[in-house]
C-alpha positions as CSV (number, residue, x, y, z in Angstrom):
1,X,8.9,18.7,5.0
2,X,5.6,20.0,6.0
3,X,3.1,19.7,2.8
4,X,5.6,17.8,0.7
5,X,4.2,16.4,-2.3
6,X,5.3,12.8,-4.2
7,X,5.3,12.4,-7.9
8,X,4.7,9.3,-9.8
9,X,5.8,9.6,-13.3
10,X,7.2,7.5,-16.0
11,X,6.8,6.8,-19.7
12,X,3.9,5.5,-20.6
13,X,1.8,6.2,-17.4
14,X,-0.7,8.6,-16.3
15,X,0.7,10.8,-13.4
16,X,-0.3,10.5,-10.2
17,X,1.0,13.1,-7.1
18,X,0.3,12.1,-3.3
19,X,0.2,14.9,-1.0
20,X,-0.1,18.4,-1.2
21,X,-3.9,18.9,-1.9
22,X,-3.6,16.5,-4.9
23,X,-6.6,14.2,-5.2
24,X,-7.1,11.2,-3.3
25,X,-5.1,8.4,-4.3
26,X,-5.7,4.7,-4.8
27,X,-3.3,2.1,-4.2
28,X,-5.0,-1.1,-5.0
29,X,-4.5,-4.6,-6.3
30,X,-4.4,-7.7,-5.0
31,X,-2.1,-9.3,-2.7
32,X,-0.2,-11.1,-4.4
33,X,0.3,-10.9,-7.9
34,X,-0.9,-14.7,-8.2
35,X,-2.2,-14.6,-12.0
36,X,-2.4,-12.2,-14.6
37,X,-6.4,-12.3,-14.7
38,X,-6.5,-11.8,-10.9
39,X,-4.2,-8.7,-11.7
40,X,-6.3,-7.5,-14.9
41,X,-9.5,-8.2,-13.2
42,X,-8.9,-5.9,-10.1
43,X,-6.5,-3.3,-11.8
44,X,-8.9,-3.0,-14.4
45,X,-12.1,-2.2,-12.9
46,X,-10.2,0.0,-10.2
47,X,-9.1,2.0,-12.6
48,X,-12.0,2.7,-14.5
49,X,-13.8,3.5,-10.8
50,X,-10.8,6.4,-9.9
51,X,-11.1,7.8,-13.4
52,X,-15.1,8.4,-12.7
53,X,-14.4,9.9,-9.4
54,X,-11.7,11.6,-10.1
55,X,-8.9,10.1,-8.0
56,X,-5.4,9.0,-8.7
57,X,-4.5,5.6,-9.2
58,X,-1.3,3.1,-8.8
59,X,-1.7,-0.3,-9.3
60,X,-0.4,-2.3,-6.3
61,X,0.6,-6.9,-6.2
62,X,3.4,-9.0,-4.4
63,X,6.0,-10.8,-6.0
64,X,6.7,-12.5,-2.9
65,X,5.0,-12.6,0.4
66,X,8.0,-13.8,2.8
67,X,6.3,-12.5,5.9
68,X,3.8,-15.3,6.2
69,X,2.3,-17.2,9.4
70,X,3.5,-20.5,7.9
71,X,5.9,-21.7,6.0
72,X,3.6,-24.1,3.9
73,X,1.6,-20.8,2.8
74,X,2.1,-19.6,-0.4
75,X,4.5,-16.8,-1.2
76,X,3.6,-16.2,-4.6
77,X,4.9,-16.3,-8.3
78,X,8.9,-15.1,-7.2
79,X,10.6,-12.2,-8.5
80,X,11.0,-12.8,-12.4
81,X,7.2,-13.8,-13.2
82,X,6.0,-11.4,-10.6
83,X,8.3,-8.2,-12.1
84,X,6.9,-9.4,-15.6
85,X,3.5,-9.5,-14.2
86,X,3.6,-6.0,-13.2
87,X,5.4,-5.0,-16.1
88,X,2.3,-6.2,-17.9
89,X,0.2,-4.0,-15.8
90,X,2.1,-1.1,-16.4
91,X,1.7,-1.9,-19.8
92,X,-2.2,-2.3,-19.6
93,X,-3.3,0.1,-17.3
94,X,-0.5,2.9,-18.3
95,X,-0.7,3.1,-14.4
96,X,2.0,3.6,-11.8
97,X,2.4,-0.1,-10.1
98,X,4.2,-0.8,-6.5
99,X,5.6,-4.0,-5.1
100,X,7.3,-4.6,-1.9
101,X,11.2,-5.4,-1.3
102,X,12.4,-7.4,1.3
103,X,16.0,-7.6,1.0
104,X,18.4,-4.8,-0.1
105,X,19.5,-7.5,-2.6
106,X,16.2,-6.9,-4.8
107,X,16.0,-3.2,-4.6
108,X,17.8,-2.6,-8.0
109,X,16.0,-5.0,-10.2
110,X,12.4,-4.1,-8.3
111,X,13.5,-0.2,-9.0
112,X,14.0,-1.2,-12.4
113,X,10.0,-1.9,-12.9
114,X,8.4,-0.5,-10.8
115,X,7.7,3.4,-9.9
116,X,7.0,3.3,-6.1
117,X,8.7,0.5,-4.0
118,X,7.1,-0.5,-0.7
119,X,9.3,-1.3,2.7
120,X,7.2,-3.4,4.4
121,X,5.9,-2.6,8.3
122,X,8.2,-5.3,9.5
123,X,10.7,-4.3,7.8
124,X,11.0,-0.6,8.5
125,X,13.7,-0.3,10.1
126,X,16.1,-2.1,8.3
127,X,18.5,0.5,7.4
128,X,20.2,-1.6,4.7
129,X,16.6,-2.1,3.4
130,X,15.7,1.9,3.5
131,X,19.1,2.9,1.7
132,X,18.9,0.7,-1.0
133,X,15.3,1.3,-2.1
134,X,16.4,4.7,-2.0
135,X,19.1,4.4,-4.1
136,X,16.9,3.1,-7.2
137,X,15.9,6.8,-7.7
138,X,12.5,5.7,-6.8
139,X,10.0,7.1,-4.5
140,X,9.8,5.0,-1.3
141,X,6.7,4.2,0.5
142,X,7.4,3.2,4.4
143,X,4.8,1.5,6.2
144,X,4.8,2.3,9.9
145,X,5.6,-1.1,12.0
146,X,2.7,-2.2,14.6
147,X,5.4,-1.6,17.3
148,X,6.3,1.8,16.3
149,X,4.8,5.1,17.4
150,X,4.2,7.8,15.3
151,X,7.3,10.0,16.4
152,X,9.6,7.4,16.0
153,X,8.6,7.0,12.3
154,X,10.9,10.6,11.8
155,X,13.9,8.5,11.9
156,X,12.9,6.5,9.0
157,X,12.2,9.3,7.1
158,X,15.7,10.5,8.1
159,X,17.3,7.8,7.1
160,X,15.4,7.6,3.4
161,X,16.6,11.7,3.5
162,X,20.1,11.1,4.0
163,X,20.2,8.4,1.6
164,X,18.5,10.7,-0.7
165,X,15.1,9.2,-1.9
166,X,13.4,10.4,-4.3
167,X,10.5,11.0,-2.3
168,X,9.0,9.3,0.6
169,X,5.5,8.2,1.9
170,X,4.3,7.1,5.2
171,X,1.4,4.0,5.4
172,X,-0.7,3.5,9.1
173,X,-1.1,-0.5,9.2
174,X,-2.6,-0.1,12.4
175,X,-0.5,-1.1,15.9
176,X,-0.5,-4.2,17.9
177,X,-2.9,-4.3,20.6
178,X,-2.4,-7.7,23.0
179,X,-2.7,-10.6,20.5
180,X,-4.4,-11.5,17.3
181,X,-5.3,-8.0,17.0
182,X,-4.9,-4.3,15.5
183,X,-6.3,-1.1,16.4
184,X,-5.7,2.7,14.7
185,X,-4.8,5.2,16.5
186,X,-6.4,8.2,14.9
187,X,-4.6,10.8,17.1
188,X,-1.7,9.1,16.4
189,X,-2.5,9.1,12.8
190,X,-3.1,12.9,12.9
191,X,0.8,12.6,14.4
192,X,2.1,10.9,11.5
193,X,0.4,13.5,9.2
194,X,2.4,16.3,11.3
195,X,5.9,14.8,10.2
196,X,5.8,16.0,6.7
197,X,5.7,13.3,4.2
198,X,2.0,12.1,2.2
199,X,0.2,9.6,4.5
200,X,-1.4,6.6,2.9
201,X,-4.0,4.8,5.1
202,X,-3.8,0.9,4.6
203,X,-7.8,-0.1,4.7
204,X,-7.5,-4.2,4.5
205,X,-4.1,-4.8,6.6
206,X,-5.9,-2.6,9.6
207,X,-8.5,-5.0,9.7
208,X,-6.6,-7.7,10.3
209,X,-6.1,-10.6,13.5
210,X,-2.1,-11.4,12.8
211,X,-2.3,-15.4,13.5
212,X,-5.6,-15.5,14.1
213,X,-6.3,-18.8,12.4
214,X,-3.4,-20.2,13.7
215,X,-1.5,-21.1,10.3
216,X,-2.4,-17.8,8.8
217,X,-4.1,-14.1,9.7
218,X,-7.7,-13.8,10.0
219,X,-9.4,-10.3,9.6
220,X,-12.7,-8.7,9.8
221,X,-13.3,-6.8,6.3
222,X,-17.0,-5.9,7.3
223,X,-14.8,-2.6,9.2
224,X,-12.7,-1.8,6.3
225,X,-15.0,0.8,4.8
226,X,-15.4,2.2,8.8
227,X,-11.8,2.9,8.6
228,X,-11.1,4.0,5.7
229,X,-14.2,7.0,5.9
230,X,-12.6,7.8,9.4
231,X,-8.8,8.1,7.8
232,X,-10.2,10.2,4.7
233,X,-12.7,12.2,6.8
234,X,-8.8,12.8,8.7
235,X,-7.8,14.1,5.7
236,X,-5.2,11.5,4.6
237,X,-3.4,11.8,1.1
238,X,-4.0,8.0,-0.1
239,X,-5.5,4.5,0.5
240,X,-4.5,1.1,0.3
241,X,-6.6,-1.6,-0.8
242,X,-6.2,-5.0,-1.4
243,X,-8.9,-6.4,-3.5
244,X,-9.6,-9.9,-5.2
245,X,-12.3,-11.0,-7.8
246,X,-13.1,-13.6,-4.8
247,X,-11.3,-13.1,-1.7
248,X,-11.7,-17.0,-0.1
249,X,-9.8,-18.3,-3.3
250,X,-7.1,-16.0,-2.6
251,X,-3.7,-17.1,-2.5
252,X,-2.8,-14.6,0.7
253,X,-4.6,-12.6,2.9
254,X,-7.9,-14.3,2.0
255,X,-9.3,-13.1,5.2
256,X,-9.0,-9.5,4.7
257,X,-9.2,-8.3,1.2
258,X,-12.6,-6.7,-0.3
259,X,-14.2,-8.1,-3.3
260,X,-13.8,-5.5,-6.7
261,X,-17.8,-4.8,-6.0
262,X,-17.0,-4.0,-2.3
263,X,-14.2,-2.1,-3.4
264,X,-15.8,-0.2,-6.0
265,X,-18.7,1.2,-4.0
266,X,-16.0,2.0,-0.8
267,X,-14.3,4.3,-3.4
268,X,-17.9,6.0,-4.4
269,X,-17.9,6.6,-0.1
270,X,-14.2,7.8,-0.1
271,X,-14.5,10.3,-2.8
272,X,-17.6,11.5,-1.3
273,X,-16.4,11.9,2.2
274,X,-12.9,13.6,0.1
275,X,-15.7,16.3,-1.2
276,X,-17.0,17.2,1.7
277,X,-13.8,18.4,4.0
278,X,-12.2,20.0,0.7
């Protein structure tokens, strides 16, 4: 699959293609898809910023945030005002948008709106999970658990082969290292890049501490734009962003996300850094 390429298209939005020597691509939203000014806000101004420098974009919020530290912490809006809400974006933006699944049982309806769907790290090996987000007829993104190495990341893409995806792309999260803490492997990540599919580097999650404020996950943002120079300077095919028109009000992941200013000038950086290994 070496140099495979991953097409994003639909009525009524602009194209995007990971991989392949295509332009850098965005993925960037909030976290969770918590109100549809939140969503406009960031979506909005992200856009504008990728059509300036030239990169693709694809929208990206949560419907539902099941993998959370505590089960008082909110999980956001639930499927049918979340869907709507990126509907709406999709609308808006006449952008690609991407949610995550996390149960086969959603695949179908998710497929339905949506024209990437996202397995979560967690999750990645859940081949119930994997087949049915393949069988929408929509491009997969994987995200490559903490525990997993690179290598073992093939037989995911296997799987989402044999059940005949429309296209797959791999995300680095970063890997567990001892407790309340993450760290990328940048070998590693020149690995994943080896095993054929489009890379995405994930800026915000990689800065996280998982528990590290006990009832939810801390992070340390001040090293997301660090990363994400180092993964582009690597010469990965896209970046994930999770941004927030004020972070500490956030409904989830408050800790890690950017502001849209932070975000903005980061993607200034990235396209620069983009320019100068092309």
């Amino acid at each position: 699959m070496a140099n495979a390429t991953v097409q994003l298209r639909g009525d009524g939005v602009t194209p995007v293609t990971l991989g392949g020597g295509a332009p850098l691509c965005v993925i960037c939203g909030p976290c969770s898809a918590e109100s549809d000014e939140v969503c406009r806000a960031v979506g909005a101004a992200v856009q504008e910023r990728c059509n300036e420098l030239g990169l693709g974009y694809v929208f990206k919020a949560s419907f539902d945030k099941a993998n959370r530290s505590s089960i008082q912490s909110n999980r956001g809006p639930g499927m049918d005002e979340g869907l709507a809400r990126l509907a709406l974006m999709r609308q808006e933006l006449g952008a690609p948008v991407t949610t995550d699944i996390h149960d086969p049982a959603q695949a179908k309806r998710v497929g339905e709106v949506v024209d990437l769907i996202q397995i979560p790290a967690f999750l990645c090996r859940q081949t119930d999970l994997l087949v049915a987000a393949a069988e929408t007829g929509k491009p997969v993104n994987a995200k490559k658990g903490q525990f997993l190495s690179p290598q073992e990341m093939t037989l995911v893409v296997k799987k989402l082969d044999e059940a005949k995806a429309a296209g797959v792309v791999l995300t680095e999260r970063g890997t567990f290292f001892g407790y309340n803490r993450l760290v990328n492997d940048f070998a590693g990540l020149g690995d994943l890049m080896e095993l054929g599919p489009p890379v995405c580097f994930d800026v915000t999650h990689s800065t996280q501490q998982p528990g590290g404020q006990g009832t939810s996950s801390g992070g340390r943002p001040e090293r997301a734009g660090l990363l994400a120079k180092a993964a582009v300077a690597a010469g990965v095919d896209a970046v994930f962003v999770e941004a927030h028109p004020d972070p500490k009000s956030a409904v989830s992941d408050a800790a890690s996300m950017l502001t849209i200013e932070q975000t903005l000038d980061l993607l200034g950086e990235l396209a620069a850094v983009r320019s100068a290994i092309a």
